[in-house]
Every structure is written in C-alpha cells, then in structure tokens.
C-alpha positions in Angstrom: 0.0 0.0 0.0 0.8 3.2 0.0 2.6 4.8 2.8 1.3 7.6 3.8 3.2 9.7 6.9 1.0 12.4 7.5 -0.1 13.8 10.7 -3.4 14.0 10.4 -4.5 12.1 6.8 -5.9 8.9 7.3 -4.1 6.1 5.8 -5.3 4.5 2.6 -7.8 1.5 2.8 -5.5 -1.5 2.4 -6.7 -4.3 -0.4 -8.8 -6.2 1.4 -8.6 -10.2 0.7 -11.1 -12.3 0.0 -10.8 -15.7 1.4 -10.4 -18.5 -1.4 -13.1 -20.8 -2.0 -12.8 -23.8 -0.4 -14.4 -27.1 -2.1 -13.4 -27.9 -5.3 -11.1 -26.0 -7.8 -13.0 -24.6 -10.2 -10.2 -25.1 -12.7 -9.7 -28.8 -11.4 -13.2 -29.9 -11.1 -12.6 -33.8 -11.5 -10.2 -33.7 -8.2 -11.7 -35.9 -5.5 -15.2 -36.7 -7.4 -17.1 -39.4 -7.2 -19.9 -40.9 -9.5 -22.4 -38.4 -8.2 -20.0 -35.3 -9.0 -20.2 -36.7 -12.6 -23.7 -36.7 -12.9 -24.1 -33.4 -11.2 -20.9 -32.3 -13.0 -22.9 -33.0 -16.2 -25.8 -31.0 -15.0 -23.9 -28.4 -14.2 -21.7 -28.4 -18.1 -25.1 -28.4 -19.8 -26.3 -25.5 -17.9 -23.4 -23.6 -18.5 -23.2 -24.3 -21.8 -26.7 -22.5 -22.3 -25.5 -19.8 -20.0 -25.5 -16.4 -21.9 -22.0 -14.8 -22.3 -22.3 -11.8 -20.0 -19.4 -9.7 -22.2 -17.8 -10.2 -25.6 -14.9 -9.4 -23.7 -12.9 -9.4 -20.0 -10.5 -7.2 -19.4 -7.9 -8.2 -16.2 -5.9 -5.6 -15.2 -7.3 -1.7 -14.6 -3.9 0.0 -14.9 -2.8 1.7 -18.1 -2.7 -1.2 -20.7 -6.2 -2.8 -19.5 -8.3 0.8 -19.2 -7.0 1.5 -23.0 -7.7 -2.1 -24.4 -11.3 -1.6 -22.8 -11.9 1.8 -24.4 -10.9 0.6 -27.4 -13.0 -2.5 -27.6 -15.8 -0.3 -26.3 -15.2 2.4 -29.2 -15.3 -0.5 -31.7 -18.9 -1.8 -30.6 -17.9 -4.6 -28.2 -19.0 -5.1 -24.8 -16.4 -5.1 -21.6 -16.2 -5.9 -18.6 -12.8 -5.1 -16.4 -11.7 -6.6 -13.7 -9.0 -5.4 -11.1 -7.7 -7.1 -8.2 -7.1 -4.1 -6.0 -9.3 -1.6 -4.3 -8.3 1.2 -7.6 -7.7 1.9 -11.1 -4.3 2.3 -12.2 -1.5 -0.3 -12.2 1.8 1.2 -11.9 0.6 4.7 -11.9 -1.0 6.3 -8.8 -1.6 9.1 -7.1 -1.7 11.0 -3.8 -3.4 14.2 -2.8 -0.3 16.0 -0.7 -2.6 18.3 0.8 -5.4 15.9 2.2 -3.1 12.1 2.0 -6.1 10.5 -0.3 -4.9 8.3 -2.8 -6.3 7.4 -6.1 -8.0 11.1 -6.7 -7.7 13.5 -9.5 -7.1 17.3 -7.9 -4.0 19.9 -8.7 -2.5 19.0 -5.7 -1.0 15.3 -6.3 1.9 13.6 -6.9 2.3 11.1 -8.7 4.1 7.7 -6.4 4.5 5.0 -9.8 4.6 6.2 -13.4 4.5 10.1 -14.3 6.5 12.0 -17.5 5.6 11.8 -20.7 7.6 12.6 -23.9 5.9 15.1 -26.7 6.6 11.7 -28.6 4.8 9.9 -26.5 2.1 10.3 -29.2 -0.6 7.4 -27.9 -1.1 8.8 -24.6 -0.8 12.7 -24.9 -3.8 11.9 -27.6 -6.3 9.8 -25.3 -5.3 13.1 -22.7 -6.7 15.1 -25.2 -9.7 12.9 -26.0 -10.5 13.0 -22.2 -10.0 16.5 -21.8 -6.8 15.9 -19.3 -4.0 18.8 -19.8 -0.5 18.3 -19.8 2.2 20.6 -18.4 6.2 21.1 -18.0 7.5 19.0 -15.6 10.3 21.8 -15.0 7.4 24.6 -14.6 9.1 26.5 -16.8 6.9 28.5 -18.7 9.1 29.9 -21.4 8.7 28.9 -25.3 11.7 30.8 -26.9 13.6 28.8 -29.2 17.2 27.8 -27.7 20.2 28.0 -29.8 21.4 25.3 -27.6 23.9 22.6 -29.9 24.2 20.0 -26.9 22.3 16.9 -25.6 22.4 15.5 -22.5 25.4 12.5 -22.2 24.2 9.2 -22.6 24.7 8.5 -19.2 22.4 11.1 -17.9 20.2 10.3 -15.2 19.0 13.1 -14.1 15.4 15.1 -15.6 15.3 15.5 -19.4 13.6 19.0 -20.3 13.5 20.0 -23.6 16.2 22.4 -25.1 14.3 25.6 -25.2 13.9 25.6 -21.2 17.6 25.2 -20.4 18.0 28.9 -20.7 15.5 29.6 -17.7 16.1 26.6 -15.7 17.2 27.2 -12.2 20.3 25.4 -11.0 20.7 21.6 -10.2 22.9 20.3 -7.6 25.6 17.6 -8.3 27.6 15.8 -5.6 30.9 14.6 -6.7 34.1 13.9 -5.3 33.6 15.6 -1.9 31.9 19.0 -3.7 28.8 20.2 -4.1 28.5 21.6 -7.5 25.7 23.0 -9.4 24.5 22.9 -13.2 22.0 23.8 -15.2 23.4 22.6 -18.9 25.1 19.8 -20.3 28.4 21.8 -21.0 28.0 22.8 -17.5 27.7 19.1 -15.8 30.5 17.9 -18.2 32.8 20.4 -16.8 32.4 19.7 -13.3 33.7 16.0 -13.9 37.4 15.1 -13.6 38.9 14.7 -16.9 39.5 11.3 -16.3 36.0 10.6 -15.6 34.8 12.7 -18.6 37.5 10.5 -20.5 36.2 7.3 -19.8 32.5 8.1 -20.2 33.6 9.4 -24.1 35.1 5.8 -24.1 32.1 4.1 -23.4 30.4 6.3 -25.5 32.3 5.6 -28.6 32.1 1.8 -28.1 28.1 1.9 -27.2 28.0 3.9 -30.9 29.7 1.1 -32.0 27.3 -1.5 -30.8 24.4 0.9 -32.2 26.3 0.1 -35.1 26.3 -3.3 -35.3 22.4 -3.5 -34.5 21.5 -1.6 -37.4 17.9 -1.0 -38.2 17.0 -4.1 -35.5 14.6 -2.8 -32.5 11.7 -4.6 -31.3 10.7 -6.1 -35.0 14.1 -8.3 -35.3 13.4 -11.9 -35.8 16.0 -12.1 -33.1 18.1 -15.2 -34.5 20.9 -13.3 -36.4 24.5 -13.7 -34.8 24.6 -9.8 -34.3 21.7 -10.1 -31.7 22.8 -13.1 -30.5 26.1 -11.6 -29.6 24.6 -8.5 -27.9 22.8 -10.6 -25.4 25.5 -12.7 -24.2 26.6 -10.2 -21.4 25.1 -8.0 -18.9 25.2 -4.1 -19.3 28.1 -4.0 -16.5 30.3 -6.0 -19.0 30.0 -4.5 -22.0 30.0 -0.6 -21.0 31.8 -1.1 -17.3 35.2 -2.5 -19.2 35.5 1.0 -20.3 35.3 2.8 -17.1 37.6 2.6 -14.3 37.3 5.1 -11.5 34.5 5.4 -9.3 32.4 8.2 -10.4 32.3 6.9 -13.9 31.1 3.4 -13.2 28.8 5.2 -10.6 27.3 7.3 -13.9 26.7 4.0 -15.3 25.0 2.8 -12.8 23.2 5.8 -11.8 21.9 5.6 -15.8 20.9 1.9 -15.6 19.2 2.3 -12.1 17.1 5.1 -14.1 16.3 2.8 -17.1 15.9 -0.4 -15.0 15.6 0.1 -11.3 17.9 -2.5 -11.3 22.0 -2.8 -11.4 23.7 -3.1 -14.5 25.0 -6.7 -13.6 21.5 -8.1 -14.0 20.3 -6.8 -17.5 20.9 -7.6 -20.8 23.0 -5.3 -22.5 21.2 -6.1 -25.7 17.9 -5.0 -23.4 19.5 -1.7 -22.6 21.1 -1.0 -26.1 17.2 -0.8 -27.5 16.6 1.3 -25.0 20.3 3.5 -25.8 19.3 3.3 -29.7 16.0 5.1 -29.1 13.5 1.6 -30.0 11.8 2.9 -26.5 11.2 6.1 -26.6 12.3 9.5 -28.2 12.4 13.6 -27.4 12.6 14.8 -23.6 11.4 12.0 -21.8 10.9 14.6 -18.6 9.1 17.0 -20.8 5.1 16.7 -20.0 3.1 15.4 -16.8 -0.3 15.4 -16.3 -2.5 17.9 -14.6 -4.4 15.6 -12.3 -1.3 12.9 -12.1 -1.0 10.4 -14.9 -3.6 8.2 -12.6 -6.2 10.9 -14.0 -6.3 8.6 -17.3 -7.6 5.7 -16.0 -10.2 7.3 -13.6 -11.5 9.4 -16.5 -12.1 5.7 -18.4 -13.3 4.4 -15.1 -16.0 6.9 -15.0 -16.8 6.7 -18.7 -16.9 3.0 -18.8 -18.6 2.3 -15.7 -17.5 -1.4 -15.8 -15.0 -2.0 -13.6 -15.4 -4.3 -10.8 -12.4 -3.7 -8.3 -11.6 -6.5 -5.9 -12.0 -8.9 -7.8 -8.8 -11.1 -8.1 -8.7 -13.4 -11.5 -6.8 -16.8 -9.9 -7.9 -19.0 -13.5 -8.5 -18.9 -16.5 -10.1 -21.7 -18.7 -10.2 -21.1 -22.3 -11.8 -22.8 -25.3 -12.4 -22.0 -28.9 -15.7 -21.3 -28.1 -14.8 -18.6 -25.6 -12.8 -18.1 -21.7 -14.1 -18.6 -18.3 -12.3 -16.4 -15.8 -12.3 -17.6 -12.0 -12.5 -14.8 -9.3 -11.4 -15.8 -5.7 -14.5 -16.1 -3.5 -16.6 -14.7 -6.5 -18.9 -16.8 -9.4 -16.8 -17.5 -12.4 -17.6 -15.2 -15.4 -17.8 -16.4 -18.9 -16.9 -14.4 -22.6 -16.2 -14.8 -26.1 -12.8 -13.5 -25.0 -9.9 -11.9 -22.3 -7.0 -9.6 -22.2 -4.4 -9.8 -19.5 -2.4 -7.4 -18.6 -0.2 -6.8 -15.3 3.4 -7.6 -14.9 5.1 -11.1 -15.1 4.4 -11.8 -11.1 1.1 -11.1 -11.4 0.0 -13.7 -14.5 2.4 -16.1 -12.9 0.0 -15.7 -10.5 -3.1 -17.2 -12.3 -3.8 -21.0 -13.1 -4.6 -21.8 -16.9 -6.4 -24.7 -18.4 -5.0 -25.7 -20.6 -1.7 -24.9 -19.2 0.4 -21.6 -21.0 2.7 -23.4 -23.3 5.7 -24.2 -21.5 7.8 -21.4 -23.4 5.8 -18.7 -22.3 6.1 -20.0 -18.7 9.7 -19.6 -19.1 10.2 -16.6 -20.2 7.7 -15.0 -17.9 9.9 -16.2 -15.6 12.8 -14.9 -16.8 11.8 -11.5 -16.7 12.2 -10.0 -13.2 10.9 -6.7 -12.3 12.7 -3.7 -11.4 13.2 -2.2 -7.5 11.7 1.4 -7.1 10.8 3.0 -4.0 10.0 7.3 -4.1 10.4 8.9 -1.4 8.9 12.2 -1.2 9.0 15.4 1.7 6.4 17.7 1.4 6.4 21.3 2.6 3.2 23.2 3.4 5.4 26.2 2.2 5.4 25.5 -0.9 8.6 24.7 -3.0 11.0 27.2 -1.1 14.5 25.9 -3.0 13.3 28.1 -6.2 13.6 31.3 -4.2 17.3 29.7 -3.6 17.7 29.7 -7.5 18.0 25.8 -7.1 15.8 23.2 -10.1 15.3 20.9 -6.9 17.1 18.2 -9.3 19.8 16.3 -7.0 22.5 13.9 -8.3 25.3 11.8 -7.0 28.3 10.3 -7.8 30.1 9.6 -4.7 28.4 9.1 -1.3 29.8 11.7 1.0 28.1 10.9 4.4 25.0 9.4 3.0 26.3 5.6 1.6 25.3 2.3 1.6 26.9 -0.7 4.1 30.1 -2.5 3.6 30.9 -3.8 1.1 29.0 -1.4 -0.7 30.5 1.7 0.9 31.7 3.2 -2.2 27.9 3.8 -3.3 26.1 6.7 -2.5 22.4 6.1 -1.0 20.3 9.1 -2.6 21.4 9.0 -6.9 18.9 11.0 -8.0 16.2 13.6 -6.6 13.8 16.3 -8.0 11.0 18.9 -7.4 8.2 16.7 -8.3 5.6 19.4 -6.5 2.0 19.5 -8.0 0.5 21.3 -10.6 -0.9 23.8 -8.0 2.7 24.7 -6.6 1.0 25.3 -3.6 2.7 23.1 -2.0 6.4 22.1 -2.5 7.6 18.1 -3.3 11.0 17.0 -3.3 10.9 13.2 -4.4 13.9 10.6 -4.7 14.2 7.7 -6.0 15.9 4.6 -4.5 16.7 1.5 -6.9 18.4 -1.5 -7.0 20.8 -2.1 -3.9 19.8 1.6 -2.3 16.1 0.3 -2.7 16.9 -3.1 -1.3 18.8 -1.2 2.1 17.0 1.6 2.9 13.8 -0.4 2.6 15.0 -2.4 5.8 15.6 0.8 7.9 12.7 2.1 9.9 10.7 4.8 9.0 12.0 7.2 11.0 15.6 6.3 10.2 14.5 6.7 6.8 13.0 10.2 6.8 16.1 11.5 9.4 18.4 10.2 6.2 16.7 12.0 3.9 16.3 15.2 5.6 20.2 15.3 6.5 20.8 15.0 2.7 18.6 17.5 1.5 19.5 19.8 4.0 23.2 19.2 2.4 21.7 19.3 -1.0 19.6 22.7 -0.7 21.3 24.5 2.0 20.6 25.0 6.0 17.2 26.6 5.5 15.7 23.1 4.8 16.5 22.5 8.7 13.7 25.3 9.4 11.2 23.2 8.1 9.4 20.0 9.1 8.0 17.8 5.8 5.4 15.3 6.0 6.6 12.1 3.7 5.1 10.2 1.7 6.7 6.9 0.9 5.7 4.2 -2.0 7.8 0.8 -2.7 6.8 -1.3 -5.7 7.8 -4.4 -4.6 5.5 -4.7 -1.3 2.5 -4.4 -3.8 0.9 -8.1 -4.1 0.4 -7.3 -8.0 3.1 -5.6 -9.2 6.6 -6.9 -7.0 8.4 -3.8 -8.8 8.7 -1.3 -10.9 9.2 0.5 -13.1 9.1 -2.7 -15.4 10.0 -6.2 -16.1 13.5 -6.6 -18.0 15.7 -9.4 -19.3 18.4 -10.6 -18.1 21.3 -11.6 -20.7 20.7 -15.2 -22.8 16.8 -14.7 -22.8 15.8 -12.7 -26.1 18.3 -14.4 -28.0 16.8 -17.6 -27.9 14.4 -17.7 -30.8 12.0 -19.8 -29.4 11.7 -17.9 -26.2 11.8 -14.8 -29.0 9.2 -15.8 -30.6 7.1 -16.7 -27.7 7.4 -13.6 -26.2 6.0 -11.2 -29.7 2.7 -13.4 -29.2 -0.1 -11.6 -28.0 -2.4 -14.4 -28.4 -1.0 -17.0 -25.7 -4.3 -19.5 -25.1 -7.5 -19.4 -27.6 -9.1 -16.2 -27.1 -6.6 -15.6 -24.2 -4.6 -12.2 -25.1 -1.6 -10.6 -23.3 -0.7 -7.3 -22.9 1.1 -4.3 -21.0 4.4 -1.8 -21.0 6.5 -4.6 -20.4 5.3 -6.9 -23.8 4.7 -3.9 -26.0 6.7 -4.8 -29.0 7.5 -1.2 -30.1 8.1 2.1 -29.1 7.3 2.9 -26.1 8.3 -0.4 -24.3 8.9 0.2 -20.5 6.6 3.7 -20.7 2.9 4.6 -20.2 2.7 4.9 -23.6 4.3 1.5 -24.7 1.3 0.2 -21.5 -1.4 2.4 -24.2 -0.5 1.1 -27.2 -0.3 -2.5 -25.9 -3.4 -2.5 -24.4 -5.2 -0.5 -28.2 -2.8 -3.7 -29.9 -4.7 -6.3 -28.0 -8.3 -4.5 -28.4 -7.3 -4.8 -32.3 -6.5 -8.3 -32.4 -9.5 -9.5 -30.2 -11.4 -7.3 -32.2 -9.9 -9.0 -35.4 -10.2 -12.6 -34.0 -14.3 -12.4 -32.7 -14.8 -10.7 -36.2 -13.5 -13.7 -37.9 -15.0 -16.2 -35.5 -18.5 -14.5 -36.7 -17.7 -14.5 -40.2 -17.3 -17.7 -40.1 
C-alpha cells in the first residue's frame, strides 16, 4: 500500500482479501469426485453451456494497458467488462493528494508515487489526454517557449530530468555531488565540466564503443526476428560488462550505474546489455522523456475511463483462466466465475504467474515470464506546506550523485552513494512544495530495511546538504511508496531481461505473441513490442494492440 506519513491524513484503505473458496477448484473440477460429482458435473456443463455470455470481452488488469484495451474495444462496438484485483484503477501509476493524503484522486494538488512523464513523442497517450480532456504541463514549470540556440544533448549516461532544449536557458540550477563538492549545473556543457577529466574520458570511451554496438544493430529494434548472430552476440553479457570495461574510476562506473538504475531500477549486472542497447538506440522512446506530466497525475487517465466505462469491478482477483475455442471462463477468488467470447491480460510477469490456466500456458511462455524480473523502485517524497522554497534559492530541486559523501550504503557497498537522484516533483498547483527521490536496486533493497524514521532523518540530513541550511527550518510530511510490497506488481518501473533470454528464438518468438491461449490475449508496458516499451505509452499502445487483435479474431470467428 501506500505509505502515507502524514499527521493528520488517514491512511489509505489496504486491499482487502477475499478468502479462497474452499471445495473444489474450479479449474480442477474432477479432483476428489465421485460418480455423483459426474452426474451433477454434467448437469452443471449443460447449464453452463446455455449460459448467456455476460461480455464479448474481459479485461484483467485496470492500470494503463487494460483501461486503454477496454476503451478501445468499447469504441469499436464490443462489450467489456474489467476486472482489477485491488481496491483502484491504475496499475503502476497512482496518485496522492499531498494536501489531504487521499490516494487514487484526480485534484492539482497530487503527486504522482508510480509512473509520471511523458515525452511530446509519447504520441498514444498525450492523444487519449486530449480525448479526455486531461491537460499536460512542464514538468520543469518553466513556462518559457523561446527557441534555444542550444547545440548539446544531455550525455548518454544522464540520469537526471530530461527537459526539452528551449527551457535550459531559464532553468534554475541543479545540484551535483561529486568527489567531496557540491557543484551546481544547469546545462550539459556545465555538468561535463564539473567531472574530472579522467571521468569525462572514460565516459567518451564508453560512448564511442556503445555507438559502436548501435552500429552493429543496425535497423534491428523490437521487430528483429532475433536469431541473427549480431543479436545473439549483444545478449550474451550484462550491461556492467559490456559498458563497465571501459570505465575505471568510481564516479564513472557510478554514472553507469546511476543511468541503468534510471532505465531499469535494477543494477547493470542483471540486464541484458542487448535489453538496454534498444533502449540507448531510441527503439523505446524519443524527445525529452521529462518534458510533460499530467495535470491531475498520470492516474487521472484511467479514472477518467473508469467513470466513462462504468465497468469496472475492483476487488476482484482473477486466480484461473479456462479457455476454449468457443470462448474463456475467468475464475475470481470467493466470487462466481464469469464467462466471454474473450480476455485480455495485462499486469506484470508476477502477477500472471500468479493465475492457473487450463490448458496450461505453453511451456515457453512459462519460461520466459519467468525470466523477466521486475525492477526495484521505492519514491520517497518530503512535502512542505510552504510550498517549494529551494526556487527562491535559485536551485531546479534536481539532485545527483556520484560519490556518497556521508549518505552511503553498508560495507561492502560503501563506495555507493544512498540518494542517486532527486527532483521537485511538487504538483500542478505549486501550492505546496515536493522533493521526491528515488531509491533503486541495492539503495532500494537497504534503505527499505531501515525504519521509518531512520529513513526520513536520512533523507532530511541530505537535503539539508543538497539545498542549504534553510531546509532545517522546516518539518516535511513524507510520503513513501515501494513497488515491490504491492501483491500485483513486485516492482517497478518494469520487467526486463536478463542476458541469454531474447536471443533464444524460441523464447523470442514466444514472447511477440499476443495471443498465448485461444481467445486468451496478453498485454502491458512490459510486452509492448515497439516504441514505447517500459513507458505509459508502450502500457497504451499495448493495451489498443490487443483491443485490435480481439477485435480482429471475434470478427472472424463471426464471419465464419
């Protein structure tokens, strides 16, 4: 759940869990019969047989993908019904009111705790904004539209917030920690020449042989048949091999990291370097990815769908799925079974792992789901009644690290600093001022052991370091959300692949199929097979994807 550390907000309802049914499985009905369960069993077949389909189609999932598959489906004449395990709409994305601690509301004063920027690329979901009359604004709060003159990009082991050229001129300063300095920036030219030379060395190393491996991809992204020897080579390592043998000092393997932590959540050593090069070659996503969010928090797109649907039923957790060429019958724990012509899955690899199919997911697709882990995200945000108080400071509110000063992680990992990567993530109102970080991979996996006081002490102490002495005069509330508790998600931002996984054709191929049982379809950000893989936007386009193809397969079932 969320955790909410305000003084006087309630805390939000946690999911509420149905006992199982007890008797027989639903999707194991001959278990334990005897000759009168036959008889009754064939009672109960021939009744269901007769039984009206309630839907043409059942949606699992209310986050991002499933919300867009239903509106889709809706739009094209079909009817839906959507079912989500939790007590809300949203998946991955979700958001709290910092002024009254509700969650899962649409108002100018929340923040968004799971996903939250969109790119002006990021074509599929700044159009269903639009469609539901949702606004979009800079993330930076800059208001300015001059044209920049600016020549530079950000390096490709930038971590930090991505706003678009034309702002840099009137962006306030961010703060960089490395060596034992505080530093600030506000360019690329300017963060480049607070780095040793060494470092700023070795990164143009890593640089030149990651062109190189761009190179030798070619015009491959998510549409490669994935069995040429190219792609095959690519995957063999992890991300930590390939770029790291470049690098040798601290604060440029500590950039890498940093980078992956922001792609992944995850540490280098774990990911495919293949995985990531997509990613690096721009097959995910394109423009300033920290360029837009969404008046209302990104939740405010599926809420808007909720309330123009009217068909979701919340609570109500899909253990099975039975499917047949004649349509799917979904079971819900403690709930009747529902029946349609067809289903769309979406959530993240735990959370259809989860599920029971008859007949069983072909064995390939059990594998690979299980070889895609999830990410390890926790924010962490303070919020000040008085608003955002660093601008008057002429600071961005954007924090980074290289080296860990007093604010590290346990031996043997003393060389790495706790807090990476912070920003002013304060609402659309700016009523109120929101410094979030962001702890993944090992930081996630300590800090998330500390109590919750040691953790908000921690945090203070470093953004009193990062934004001066006058944060000391002030006394945040906090609000605190970690992916991985969440029974449904276990991580964030995505799933990714490890090295040796999306070279294997077989698994390859297994994983571009939608369709995985008859009339069974999956989808989500982490299956989209295109741009915007890993986004919101790869999570809207999935989710339109499978509305097509289910569209496509009940039109030809009534053809026929």
């Amino acid at each position: 759940m969320v955790e909410l550390f305000f003084a006087c907000a309630s805390r939000p309802r946690p999911i509420q869990r149905v006992p199982p049914m007890t008797g027989v499985d639903p999707l194991c009905p001959m278990a334990k019969w005897t000759m009168t369960h036959f008889v009754l069993s064939a009672a109960l077949g021939h009744a269901l047989a007769y039984l009206a389909t309630s839907v043409d189609v059942l949606v699992v999932g209310a986050g991002q993908a499933g919300m867009s598959a239903a509106y889709a489906l809706r739009k094209m004449g079909l009817s839906v019904q959507i079912l989500e395990a939790t007590d809300h709409v949203g998946g991955r994305t979700r958001n709290v009111d910092v002024r009254t601690g509700q969650s899962d509301v649409e108002t100018d004063d929340v923040i968004e705790i799971g996903g939250t920027w969109l790119s002006p690329e990021h074509s599929a979901a700044l159009r269903l904004a639009t469609e539901l009359g949702i606004e979009v604004f800079n993330a930076s709060f800059v208001t300015a539209s001059e044209a920049s003159n600016a020549q530079e990009d950000w390096p490709w082991w930038y971590w930090g917030s991505d706003y678009p050229k034309e702002q840099w001129p009137f962006l306030r300063k961010s703060v960089l920690f490395s060596g034992d300095q505080r530093r600030t920036f506000s360019s690329p030219g300017e963060l480049n020449a607070l780095l040793d030379p060494q470092v700023r060395r070795e990164l143009r190393a890593a640089e030149d042989l990651l062109e190189t491996k761009k190179a030798e991809l070619g015009e491959q992204c998510w549409n490669s048949n994935g069995t040429s020897s190219t792609w095959r080579s690519l995957d063999a390592s992890n991300t930590w091999m390939t770029l790291g043998q470049a690098l040798q000092s601290s604060e440029a393997r500590q950039a890498l990291r940093n980078c992956i932590h922001a792609k992944n959540a995850q540490e280098p050593e774990a990911v495919s370097f293949l995985y990531n090069l997509l990613s690096f070659k721009g097959c995910n996503s394109r423009g300033p990815d920290s360029q837009f969010r969404v008046r209302g928090g990104t939740q405010a797109l599926p809420l808007r769908l909720q309330r123009r649907l009217g068909a979701v039923k919340l609570r109500h957790e899909v253990t099975g799925v039975r499917s047949a060429q004649d349509g799917v019958m979904l079971s819900i724990r403690g709930r009747k079974p529902l029946r349609a012509r067809a289903a769309i899955l979406t959530g993240p690899p735990p959370a259809i792992l989860k599920m029971e199919f008859d007949p069983p997911l072909k064995g390939l697709d059990a594998q690979w789901l299980q070889r895609m882990p999830m990410g390890t995200s926790l924010k962490l945000a303070a919020v000040y009644e008085q608003g955002p108080w660093w601008r008057h400071l002429g600071l961005q509110g954007d924090i980074l690290s290289l080296a860990p000063g007093n604010w590290s992680l346990p031996a043997p990992d003393e060389k790495l600093p706790l807090f990476v990567q912070c920003m002013d993530h304060s609402p659309y109102s700016q009523q109120i001022g929101v410094i979030v970080c962001f702890l993944e991979g090992r930081q996630n996996l300590y800090f998330t052991q500390l109590p919750p006081a040691e953790q908000q002490r921690l945090f203070v102490d470093f953004l009193a370091h990062a934004l001066g002495p006058e944060a000391q005069s002030f006394e945040p509330s906090f609000v605190s959300h970690n992916w991985a508790d969440q029974p449904f998600a276990r991580g964030a931002y995505t799933g990714f692949f490890p090295p040796g996984v999306i070279s294997v054709p077989s698994y390859w191929a297994a994983f571009q199929q939608m369709e995985k049982l008859p009339n069974v379809f999956l989808a989500g950000s982490d299956y989209h097979l295109g741009f915007g893989n890993g986004y919101i936007e790869g999570a809207i386009r999935d989710g339109q994807r499978a509305a097509q193809k289910v569209a496509l397969r009940l039109g030809e079932r009534v053809v026929v």
